[in-house]
C-alpha positions as CSV (number, residue, x, y, z in Angstrom):
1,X,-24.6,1.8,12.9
2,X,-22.3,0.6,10.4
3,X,-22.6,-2.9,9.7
4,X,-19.4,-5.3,8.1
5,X,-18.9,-7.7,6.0
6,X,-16.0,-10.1,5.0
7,X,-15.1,-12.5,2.6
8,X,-11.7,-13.9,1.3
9,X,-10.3,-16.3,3.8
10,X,-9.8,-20.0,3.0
11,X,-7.2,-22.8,2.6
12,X,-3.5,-21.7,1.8
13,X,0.0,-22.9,1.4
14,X,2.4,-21.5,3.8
15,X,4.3,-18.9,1.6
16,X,0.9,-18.7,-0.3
17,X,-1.2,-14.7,-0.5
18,X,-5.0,-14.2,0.6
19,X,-6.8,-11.0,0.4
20,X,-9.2,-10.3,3.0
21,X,-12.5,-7.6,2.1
22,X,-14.4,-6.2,4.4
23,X,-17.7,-4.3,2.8
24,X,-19.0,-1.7,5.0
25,X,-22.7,-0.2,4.6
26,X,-24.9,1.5,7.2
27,X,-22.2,4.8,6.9
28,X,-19.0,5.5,5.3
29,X,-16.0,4.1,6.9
30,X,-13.5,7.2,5.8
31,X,-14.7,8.6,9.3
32,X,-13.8,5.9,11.3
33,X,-10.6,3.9,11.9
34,X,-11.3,0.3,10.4
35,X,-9.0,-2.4,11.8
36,X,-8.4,-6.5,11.6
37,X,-8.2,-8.7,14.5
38,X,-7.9,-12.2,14.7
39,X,-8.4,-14.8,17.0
40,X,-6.6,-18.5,16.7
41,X,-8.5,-21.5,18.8
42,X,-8.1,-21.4,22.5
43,X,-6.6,-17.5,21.8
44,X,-7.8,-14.5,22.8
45,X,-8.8,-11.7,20.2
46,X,-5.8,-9.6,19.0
47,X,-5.0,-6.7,16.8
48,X,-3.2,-7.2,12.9
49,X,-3.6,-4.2,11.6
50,X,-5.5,-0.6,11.4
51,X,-6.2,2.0,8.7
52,X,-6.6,5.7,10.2
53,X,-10.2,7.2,9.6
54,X,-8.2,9.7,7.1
55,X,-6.4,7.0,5.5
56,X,-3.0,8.9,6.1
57,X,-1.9,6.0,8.8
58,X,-1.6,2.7,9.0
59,X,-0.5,0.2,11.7
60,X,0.6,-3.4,12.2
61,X,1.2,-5.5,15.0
62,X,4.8,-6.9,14.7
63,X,4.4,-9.8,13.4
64,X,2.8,-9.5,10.3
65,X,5.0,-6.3,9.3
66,X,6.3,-6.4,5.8
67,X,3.4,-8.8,4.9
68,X,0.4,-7.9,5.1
69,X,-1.3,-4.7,3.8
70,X,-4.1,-2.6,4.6
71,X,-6.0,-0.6,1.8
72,X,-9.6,1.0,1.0
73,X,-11.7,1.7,-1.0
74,X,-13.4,4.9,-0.5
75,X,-15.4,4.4,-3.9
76,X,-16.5,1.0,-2.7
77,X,-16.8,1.6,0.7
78,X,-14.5,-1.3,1.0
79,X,-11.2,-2.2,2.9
80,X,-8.6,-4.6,2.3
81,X,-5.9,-6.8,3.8
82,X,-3.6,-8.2,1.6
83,X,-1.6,-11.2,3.3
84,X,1.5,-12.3,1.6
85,X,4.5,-15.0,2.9
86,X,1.5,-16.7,4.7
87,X,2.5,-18.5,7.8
88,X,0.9,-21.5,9.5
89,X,0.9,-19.2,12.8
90,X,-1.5,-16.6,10.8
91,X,-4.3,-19.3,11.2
92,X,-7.1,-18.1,12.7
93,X,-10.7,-16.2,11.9
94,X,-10.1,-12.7,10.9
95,X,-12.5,-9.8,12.1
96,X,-13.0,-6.4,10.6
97,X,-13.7,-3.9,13.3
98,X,-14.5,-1.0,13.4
99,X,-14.4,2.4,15.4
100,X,-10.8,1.4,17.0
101,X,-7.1,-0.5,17.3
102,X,-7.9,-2.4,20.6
103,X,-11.1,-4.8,20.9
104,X,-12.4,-2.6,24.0
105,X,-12.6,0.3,21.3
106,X,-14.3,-1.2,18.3
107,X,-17.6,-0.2,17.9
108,X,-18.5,-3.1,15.2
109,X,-17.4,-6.5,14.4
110,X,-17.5,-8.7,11.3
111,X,-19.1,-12.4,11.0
112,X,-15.4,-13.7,10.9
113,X,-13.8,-15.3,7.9
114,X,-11.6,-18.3,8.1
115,X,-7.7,-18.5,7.6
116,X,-6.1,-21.3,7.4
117,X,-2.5,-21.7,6.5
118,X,-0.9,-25.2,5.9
119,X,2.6,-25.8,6.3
């Protein structure tokens, strides 16, 4: 069982950057495809963005193409998303997931962190 844990979110700026961690113990993530969702108030959960279990891949839903960007760590056991040209519509909690790119296929969730983006 792997279990996940983030930290990074907070109070930005529209236009402003956050990076989003997501510490992963229990087993290595490098075998599994990691992934962020997020989920806005009164929204249902939805998919940002996906690292492939061999790193070679990654995927983003539309909107947050050409700003954000998902890394790891291997080292650290750690993965990353890196949210630049913040937008008030990118408020929400943000999960790290694991095991898959749609929220039937994720095996394992995050606590949530918090994004909140002030125009």
């Amino acid at each position: 069982q792997v279990q996940l844990v983030e930290s990074g979110g907070g109070l930005e700026q529209a236009g402003g950057s956050l990076r989003l961690s997501c510490a992963a113990s229990g087993r290595t993530f490098s075998s599994y495809t990691m992934g962020w969702f997020r989920q806005a108030p009164g929204k249902e959960r939805e998919f940002v963005a996906a690292i492939s279990a061999d790193g070679a891949s990654t995927y983003y839903t539309d909107s947050v193409k050409g700003r954000f960007t998902f890394s790891r760590d291997i080292a650290k056991n750690t993965v990353y998303l890196q949210m630049n040209s913040l937008k008030p519509e990118d408020t929400a909690v943000y999960y790290c997931a694991c095991g898959g790119m749609t929220v039937r296929d994720v095996g394992a969730w995050g606590q949530g962190t918090q994004v909140t983006v002030s125009s």
